[in-house]
Backbone as ProteinMPNN parsed JSONL, in Angstrom:
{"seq_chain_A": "XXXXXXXXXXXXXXXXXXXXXXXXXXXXXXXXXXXXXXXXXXXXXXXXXXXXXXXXXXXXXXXXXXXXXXXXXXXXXXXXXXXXXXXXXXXXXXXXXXXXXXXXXXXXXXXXXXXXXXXXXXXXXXXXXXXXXXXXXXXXXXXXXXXXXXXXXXXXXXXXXXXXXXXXXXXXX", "coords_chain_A": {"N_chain_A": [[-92.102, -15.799, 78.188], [-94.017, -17.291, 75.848], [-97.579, -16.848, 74.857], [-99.686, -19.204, 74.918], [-102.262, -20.293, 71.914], [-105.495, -20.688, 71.207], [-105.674, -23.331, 69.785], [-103.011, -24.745, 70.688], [-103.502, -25.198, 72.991], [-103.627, -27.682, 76.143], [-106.338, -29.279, 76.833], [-106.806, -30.618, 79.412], [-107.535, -33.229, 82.318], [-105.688, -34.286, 84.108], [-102.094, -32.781, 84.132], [-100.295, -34.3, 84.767], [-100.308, -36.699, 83.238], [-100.176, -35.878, 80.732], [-98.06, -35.321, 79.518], [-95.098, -35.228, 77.288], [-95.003, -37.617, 74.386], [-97.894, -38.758, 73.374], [-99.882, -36.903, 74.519], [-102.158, -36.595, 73.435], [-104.107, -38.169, 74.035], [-104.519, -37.742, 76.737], [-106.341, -35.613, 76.243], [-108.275, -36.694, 75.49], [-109.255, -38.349, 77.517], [-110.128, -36.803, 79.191], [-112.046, -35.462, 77.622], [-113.57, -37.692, 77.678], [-114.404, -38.269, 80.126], [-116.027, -36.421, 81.274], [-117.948, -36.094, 79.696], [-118.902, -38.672, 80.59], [-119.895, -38.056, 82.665], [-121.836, -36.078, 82.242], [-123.537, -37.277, 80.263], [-124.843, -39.535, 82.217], [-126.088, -37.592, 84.04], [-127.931, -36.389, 82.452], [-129.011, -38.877, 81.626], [-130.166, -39.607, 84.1], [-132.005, -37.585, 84.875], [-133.569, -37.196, 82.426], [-135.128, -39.939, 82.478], [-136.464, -39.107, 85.223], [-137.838, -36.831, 84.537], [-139.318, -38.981, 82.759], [-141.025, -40.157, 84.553], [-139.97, -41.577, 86.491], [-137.92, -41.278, 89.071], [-136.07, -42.576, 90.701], [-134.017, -44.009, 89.928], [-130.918, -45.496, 89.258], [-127.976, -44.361, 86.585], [-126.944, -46.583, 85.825], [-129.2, -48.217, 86.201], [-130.74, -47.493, 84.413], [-129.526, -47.935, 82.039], [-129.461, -50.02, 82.083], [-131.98, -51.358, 82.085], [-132.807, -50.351, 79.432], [-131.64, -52.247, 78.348], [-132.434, -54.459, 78.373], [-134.868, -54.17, 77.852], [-134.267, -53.834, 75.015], [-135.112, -54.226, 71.301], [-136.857, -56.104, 72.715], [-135.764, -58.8, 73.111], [-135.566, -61.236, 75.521], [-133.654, -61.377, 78.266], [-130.183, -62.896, 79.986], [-128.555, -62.489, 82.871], [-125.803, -62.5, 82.383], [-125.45, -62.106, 79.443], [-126.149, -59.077, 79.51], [-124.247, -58.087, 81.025], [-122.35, -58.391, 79.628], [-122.862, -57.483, 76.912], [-123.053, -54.533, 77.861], [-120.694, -54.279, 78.423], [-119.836, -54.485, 81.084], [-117.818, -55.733, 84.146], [-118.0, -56.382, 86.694], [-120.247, -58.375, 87.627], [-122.018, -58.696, 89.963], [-122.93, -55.599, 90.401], [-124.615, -55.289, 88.008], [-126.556, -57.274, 88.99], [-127.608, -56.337, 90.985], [-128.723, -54.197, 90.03], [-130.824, -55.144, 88.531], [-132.133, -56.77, 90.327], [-133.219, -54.312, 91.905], [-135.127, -53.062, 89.526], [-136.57, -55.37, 89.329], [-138.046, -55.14, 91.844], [-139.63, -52.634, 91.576], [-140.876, -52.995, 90.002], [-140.387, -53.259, 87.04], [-139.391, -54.611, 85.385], [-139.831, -58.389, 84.678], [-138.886, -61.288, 86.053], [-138.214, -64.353, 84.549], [-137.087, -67.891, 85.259], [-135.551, -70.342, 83.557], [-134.663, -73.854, 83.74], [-131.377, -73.948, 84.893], [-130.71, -71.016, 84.474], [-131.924, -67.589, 85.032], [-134.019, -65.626, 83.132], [-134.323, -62.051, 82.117], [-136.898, -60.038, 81.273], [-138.817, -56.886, 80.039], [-141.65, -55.456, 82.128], [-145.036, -54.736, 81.202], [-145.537, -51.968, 82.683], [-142.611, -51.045, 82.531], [-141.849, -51.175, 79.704], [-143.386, -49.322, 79.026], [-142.378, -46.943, 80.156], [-140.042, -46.703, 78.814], [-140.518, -45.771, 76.781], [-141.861, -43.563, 77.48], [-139.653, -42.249, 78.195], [-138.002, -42.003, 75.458], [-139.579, -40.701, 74.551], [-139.23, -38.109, 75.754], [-136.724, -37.743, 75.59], [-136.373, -37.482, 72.944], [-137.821, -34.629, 72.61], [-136.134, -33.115, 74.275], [-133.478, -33.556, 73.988], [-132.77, -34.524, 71.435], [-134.249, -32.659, 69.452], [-132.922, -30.35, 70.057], [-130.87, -30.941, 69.051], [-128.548, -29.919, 66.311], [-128.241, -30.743, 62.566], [-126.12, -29.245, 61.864], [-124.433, -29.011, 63.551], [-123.767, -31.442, 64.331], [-123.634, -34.456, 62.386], [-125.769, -36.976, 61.466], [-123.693, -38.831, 59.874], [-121.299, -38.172, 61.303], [-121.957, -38.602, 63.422], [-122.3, -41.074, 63.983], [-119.521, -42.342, 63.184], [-118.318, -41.203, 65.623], [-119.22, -42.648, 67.314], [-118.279, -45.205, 66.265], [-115.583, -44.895, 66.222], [-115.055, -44.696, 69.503], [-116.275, -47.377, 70.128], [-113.868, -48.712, 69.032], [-112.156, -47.933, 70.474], [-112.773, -48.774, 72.917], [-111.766, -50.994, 72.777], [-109.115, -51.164, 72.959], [-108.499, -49.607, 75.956], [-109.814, -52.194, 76.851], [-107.826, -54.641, 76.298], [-105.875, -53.063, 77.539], [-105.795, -52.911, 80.27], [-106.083, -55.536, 80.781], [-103.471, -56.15, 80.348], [-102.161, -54.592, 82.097], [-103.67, -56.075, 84.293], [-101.284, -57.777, 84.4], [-99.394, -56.989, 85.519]], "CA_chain_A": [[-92.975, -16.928, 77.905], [-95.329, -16.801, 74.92], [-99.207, -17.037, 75.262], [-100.088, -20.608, 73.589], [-103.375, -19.928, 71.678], [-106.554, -21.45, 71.811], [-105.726, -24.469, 69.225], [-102.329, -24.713, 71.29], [-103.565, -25.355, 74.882], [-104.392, -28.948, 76.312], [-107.756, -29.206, 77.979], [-106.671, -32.163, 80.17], [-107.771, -33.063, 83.756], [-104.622, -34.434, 84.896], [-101.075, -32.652, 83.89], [-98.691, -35.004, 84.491], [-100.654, -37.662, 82.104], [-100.413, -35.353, 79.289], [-96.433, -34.776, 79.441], [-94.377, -35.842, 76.284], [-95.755, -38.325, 73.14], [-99.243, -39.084, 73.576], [-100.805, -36.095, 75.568], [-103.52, -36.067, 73.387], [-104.816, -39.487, 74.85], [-105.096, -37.358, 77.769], [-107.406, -34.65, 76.302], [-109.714, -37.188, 74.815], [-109.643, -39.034, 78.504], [-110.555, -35.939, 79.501], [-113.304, -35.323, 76.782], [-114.515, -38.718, 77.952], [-114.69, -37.9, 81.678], [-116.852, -35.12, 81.516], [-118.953, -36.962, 78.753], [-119.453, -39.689, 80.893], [-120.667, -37.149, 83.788], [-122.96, -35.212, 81.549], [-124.779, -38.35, 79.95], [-125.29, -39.863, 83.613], [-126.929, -36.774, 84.634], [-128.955, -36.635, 81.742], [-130.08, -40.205, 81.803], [-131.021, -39.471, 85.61], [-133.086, -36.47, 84.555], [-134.551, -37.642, 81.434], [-135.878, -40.91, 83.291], [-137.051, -38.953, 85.93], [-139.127, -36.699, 83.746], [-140.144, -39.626, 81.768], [-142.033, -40.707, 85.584], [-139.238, -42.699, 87.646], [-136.89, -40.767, 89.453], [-135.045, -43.118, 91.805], [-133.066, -44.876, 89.036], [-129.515, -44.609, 88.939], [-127.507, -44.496, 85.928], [-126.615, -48.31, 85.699], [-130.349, -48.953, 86.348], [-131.186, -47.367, 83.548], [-128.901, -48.387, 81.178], [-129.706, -52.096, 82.188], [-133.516, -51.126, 81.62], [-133.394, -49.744, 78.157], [-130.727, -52.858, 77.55], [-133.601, -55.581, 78.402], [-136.088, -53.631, 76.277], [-133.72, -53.881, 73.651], [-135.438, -55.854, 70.668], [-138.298, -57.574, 72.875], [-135.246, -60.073, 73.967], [-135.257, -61.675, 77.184], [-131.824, -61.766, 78.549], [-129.561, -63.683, 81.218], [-127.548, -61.576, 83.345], [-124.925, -62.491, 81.631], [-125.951, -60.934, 78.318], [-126.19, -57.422, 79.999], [-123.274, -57.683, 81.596], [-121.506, -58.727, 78.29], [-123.255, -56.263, 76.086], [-123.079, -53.522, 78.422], [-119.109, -53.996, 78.582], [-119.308, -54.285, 82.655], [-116.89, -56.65, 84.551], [-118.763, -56.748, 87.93], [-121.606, -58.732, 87.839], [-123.075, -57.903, 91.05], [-123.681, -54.214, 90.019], [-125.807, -55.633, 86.983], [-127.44, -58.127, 89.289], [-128.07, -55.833, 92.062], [-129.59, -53.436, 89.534], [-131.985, -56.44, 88.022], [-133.28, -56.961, 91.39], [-133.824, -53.405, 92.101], [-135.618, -52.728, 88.587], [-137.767, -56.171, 89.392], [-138.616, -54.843, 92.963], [-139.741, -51.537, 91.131], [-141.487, -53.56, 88.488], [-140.235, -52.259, 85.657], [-138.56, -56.158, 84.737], [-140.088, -59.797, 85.055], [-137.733, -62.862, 85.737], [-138.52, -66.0, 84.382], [-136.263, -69.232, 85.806], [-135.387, -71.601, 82.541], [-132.983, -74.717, 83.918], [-130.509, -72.958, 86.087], [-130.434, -69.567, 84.014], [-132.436, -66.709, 84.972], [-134.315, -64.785, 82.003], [-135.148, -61.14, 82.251], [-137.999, -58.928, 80.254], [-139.652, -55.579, 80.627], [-142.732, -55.63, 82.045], [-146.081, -53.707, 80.241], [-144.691, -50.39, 83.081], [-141.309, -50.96, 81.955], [-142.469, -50.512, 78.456], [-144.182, -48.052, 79.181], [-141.733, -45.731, 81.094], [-138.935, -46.461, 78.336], [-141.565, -45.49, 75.828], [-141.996, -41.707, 77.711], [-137.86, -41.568, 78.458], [-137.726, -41.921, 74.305], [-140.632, -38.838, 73.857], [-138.893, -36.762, 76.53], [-135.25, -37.957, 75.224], [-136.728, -36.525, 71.688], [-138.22, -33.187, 73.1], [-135.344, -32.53, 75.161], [-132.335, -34.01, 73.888], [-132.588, -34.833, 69.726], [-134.453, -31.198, 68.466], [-131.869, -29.602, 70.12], [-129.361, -31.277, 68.555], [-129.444, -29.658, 65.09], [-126.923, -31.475, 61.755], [-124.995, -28.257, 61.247], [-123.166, -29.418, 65.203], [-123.015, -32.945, 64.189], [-124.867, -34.456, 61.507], [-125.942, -38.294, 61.533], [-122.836, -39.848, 59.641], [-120.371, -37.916, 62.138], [-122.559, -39.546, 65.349], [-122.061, -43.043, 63.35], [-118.38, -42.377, 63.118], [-117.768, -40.656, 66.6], [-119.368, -43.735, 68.199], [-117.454, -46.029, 65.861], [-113.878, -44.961, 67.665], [-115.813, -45.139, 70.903], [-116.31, -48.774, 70.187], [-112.622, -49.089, 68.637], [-110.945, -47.09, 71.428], [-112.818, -49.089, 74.267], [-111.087, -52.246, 73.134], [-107.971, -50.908, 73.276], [-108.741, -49.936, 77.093], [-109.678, -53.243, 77.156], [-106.481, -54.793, 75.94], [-104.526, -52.593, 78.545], [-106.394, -53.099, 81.095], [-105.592, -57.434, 80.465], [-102.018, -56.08, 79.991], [-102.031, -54.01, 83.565], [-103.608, -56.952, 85.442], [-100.58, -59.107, 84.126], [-98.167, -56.479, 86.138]], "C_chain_A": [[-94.038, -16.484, 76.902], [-96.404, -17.377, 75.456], [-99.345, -17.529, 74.381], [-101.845, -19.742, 73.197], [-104.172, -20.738, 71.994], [-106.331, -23.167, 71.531], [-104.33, -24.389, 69.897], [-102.59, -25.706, 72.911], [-103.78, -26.593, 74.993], [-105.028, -28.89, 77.205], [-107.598, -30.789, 78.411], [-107.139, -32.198, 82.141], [-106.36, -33.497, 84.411], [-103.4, -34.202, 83.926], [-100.349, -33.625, 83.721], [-98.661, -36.25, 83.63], [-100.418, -37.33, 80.92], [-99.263, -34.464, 79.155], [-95.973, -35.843, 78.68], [-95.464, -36.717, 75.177], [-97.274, -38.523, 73.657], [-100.441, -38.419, 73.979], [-102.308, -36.069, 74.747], [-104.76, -36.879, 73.652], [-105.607, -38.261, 75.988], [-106.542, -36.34, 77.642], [-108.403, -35.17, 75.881], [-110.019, -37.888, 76.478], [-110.465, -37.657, 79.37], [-112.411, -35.416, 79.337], [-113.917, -36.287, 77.495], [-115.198, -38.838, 79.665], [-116.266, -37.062, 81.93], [-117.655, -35.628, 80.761], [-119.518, -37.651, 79.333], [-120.496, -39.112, 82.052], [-121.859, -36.724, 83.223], [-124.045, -36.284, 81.378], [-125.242, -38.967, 81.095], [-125.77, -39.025, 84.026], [-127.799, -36.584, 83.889], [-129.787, -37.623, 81.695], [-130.959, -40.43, 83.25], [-132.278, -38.44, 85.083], [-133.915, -36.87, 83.694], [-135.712, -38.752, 82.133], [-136.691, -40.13, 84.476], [-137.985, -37.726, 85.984], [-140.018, -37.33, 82.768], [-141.263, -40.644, 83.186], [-141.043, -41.85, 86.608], [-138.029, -41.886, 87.976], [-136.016, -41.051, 90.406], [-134.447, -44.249, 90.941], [-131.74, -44.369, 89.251], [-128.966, -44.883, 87.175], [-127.364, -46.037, 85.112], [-127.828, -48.679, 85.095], [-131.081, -48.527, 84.884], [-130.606, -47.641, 82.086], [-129.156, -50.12, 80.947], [-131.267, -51.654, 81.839], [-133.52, -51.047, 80.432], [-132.687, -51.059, 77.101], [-131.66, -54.082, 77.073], [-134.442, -54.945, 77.695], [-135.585, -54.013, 75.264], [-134.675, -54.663, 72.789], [-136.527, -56.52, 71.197], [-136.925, -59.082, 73.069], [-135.12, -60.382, 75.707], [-133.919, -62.24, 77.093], [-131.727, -62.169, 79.811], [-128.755, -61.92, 81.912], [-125.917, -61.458, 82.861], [-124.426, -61.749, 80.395], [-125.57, -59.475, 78.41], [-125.288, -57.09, 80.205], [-122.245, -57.567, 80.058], [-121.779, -57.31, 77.029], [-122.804, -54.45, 76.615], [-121.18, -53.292, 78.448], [-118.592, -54.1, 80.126], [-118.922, -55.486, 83.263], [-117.84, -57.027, 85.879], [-120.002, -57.181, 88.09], [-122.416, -58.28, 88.833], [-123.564, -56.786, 91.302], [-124.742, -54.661, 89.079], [-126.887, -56.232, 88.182], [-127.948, -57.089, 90.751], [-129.399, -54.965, 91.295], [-130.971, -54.039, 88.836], [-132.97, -56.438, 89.478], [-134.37, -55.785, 92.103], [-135.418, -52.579, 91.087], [-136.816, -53.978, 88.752], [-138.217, -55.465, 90.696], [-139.574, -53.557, 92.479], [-141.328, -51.885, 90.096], [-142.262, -53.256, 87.175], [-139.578, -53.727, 84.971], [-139.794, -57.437, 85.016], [-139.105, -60.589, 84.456], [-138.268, -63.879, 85.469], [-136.928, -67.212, 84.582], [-136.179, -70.157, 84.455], [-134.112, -72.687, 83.351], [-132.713, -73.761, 85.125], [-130.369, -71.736, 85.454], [-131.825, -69.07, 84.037], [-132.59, -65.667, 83.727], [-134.799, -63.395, 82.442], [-136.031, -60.282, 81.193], [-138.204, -57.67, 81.194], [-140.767, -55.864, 80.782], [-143.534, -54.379, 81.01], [-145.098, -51.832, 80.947], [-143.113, -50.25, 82.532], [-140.883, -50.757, 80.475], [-142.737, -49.369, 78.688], [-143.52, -46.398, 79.793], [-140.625, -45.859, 80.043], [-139.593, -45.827, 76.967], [-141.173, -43.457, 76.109], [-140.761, -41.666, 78.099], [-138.028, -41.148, 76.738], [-138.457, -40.533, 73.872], [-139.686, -37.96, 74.828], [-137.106, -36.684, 76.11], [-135.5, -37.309, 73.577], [-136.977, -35.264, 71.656], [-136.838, -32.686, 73.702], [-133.84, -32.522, 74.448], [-132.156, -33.861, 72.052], [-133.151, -33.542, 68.928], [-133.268, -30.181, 69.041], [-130.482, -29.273, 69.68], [-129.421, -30.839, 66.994], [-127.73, -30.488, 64.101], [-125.93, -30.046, 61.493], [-123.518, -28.612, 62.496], [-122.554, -30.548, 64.698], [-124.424, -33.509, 63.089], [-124.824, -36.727, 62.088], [-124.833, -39.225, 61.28], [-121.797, -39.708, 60.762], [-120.838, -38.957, 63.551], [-121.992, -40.976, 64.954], [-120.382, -43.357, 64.196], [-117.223, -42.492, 64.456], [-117.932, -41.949, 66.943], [-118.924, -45.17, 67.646], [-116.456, -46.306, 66.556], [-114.072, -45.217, 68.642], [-115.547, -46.215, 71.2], [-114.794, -49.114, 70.048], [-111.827, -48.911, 70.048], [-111.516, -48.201, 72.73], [-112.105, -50.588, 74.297], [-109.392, -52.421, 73.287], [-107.481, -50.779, 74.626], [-108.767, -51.201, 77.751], [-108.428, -54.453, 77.469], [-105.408, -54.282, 77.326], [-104.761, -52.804, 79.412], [-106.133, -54.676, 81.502], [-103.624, -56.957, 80.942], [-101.585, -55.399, 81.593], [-102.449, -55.015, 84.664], [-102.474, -57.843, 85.573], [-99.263, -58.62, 85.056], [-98.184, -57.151, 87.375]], "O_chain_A": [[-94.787, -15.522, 77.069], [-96.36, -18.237, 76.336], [-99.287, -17.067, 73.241], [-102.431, -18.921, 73.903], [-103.941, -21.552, 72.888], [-106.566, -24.067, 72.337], [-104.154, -23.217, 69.565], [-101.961, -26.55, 73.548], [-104.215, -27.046, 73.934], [-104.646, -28.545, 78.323], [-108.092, -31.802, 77.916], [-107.007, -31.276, 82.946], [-106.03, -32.822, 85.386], [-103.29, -34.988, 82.985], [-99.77, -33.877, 82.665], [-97.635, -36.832, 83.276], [-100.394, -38.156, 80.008], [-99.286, -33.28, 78.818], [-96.162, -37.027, 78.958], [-96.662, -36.437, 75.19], [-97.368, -38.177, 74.835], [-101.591, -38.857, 73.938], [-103.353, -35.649, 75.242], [-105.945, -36.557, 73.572], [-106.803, -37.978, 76.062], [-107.463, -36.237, 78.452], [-109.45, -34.532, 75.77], [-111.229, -37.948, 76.693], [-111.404, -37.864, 80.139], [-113.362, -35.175, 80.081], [-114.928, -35.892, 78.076], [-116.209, -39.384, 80.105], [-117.238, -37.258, 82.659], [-118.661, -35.675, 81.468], [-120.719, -37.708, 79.069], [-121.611, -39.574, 82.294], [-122.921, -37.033, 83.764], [-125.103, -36.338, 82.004], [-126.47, -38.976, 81.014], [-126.356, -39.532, 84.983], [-128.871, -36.541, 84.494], [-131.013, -37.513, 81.707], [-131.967, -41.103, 83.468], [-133.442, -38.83, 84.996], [-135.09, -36.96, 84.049], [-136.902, -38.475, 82.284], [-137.776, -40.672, 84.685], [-138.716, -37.455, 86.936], [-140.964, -36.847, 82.147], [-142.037, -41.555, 82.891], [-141.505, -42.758, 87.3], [-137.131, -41.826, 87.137], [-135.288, -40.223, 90.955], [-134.453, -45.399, 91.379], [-131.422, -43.189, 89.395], [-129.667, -45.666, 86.534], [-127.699, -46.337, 83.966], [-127.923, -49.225, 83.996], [-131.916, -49.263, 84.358], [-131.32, -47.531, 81.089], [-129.061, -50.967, 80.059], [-131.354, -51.904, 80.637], [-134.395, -51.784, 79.977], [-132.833, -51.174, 75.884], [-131.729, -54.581, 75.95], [-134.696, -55.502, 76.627], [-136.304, -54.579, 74.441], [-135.136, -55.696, 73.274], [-137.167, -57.349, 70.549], [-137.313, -60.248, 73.141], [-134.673, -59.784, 76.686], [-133.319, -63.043, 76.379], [-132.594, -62.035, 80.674], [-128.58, -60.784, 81.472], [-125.119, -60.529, 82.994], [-123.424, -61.045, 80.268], [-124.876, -58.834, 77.621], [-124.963, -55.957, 79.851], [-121.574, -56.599, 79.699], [-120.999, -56.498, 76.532], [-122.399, -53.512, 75.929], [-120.613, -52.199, 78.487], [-117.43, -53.909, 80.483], [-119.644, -56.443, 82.987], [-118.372, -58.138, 85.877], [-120.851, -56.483, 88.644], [-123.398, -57.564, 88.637], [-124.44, -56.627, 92.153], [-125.884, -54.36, 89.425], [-127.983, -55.683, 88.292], [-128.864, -57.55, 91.432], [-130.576, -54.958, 91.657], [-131.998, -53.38, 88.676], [-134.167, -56.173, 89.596], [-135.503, -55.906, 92.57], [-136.339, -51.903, 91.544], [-137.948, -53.691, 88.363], [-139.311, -55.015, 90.355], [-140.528, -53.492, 93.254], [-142.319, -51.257, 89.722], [-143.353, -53.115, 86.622], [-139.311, -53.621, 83.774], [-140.727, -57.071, 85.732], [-138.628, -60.72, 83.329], [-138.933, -64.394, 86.367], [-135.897, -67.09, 83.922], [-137.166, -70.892, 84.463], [-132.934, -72.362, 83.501], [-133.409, -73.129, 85.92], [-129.578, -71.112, 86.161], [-132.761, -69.613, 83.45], [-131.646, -64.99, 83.319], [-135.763, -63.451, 83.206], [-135.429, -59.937, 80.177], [-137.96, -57.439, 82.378], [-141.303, -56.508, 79.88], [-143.008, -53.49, 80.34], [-144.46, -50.984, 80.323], [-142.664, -49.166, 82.161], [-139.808, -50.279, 80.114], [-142.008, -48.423, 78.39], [-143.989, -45.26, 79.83], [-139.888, -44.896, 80.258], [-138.795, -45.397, 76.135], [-140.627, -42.573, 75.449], [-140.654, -40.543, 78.591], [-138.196, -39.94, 76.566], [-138.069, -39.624, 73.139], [-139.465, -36.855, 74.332], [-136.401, -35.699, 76.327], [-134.59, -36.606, 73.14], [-136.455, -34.604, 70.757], [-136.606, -31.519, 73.384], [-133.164, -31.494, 74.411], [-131.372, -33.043, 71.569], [-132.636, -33.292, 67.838], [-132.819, -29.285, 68.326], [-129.616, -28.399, 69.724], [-130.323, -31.366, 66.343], [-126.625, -30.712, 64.595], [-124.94, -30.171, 60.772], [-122.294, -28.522, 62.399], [-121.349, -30.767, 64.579], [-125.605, -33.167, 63.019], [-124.066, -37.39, 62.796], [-124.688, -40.221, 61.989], [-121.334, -40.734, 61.26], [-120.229, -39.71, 64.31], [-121.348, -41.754, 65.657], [-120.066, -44.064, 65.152], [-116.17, -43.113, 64.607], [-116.898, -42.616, 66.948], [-119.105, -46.182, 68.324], [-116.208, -47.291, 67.252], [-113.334, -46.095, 69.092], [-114.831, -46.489, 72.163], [-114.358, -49.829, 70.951], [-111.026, -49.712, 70.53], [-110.65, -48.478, 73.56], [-111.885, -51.25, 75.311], [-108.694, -53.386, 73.595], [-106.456, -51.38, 74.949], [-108.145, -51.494, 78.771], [-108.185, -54.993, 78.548], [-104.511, -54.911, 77.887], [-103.708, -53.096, 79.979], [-105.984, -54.903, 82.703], [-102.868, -57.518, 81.736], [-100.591, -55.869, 82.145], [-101.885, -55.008, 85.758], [-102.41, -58.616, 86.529], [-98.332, -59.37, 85.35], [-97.28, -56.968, 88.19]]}, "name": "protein", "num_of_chains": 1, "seq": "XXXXXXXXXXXXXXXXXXXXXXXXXXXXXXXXXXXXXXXXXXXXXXXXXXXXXXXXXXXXXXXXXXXXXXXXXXXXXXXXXXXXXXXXXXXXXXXXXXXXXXXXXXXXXXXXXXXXXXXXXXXXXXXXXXXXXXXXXXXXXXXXXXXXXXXXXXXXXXXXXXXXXXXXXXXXX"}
């Protein structure tokens, strides 16, 4: 048996996904696994040296989504923007982030609006200084420079509608 080399090997989490045409799906599902782990532990940490440390992941992703811009959004919005199918994770995390009050709801008609309050400003304000100190000087352009980040998170976007797509195509089994 020869000894595959380094550019040879497949860094995959599951074998039997990454047998015959395609395996290299598997090493990017892979890449994306462990990606998705890392940034969820970072966004816990960062937030909870920027002064709030009982956020989860979600909660903070729905926080920084309602800052966005200075728009007040529906739950709908978030859910839509954010790419997530289960409303009641968004809306659980809305109620938790108003109980916290880091949000204010305003009632229009029958649709619920949400904002950041002044603390909710204010805490996505010190995630951004401690997400700069911690996270962006470390990152230097010789690793990855600005157009590559563009690019990477271009396919990102491309590749998740493809997921999407199969995902339509797997409920139809």
């Amino acid at each position: 048996m020869t000894e595959k080399t380094p550019a040879d090997r497949r860094i995959v989490s599951s074998r039997h996904l990454a047998q015959g045409d395609g395996w290299e799906l598997s090493e990017l599902e892979f890449g994306l696994i462990v990606g998705f782990n890392a940034f969820s532990r970072w966004v816990t940490r960062c937030m909870a040296a920027a002064g709030q440390p009982d956020l989860s992941p979600l909660e903070i992703l729905i926080l920084h989504n309602v800052n966005h811009r200075e728009r007040d959004k529906r739950l709908s919005d978030i859910s839509f923007l954010l790419n997530i199918e289960d409303n009641h994770t968004v809306n659980y995390a809305l109620r938790k982030l108003l109980k916290a009050g880091l949000l204010v709801s305003e009632k229009r008609g029958k649709e619920v609006f949400y904002r950041t309050s002044s603390e909710g400003i204010a805490l996505c304000e010190a995630y951004r200084d401690v997400r700069r100190q911690c996270l962006l000087n470390g990152l230097s352009p010789a690793e990855m420079s600005g157009a590559e980040l563009r690019e990477l998170a271009r396919m990102l976007r491309a590749l998740s509608g493809h997921y999407d797509q199969a995902s339509r195509a797997a409920a139809t089994l």
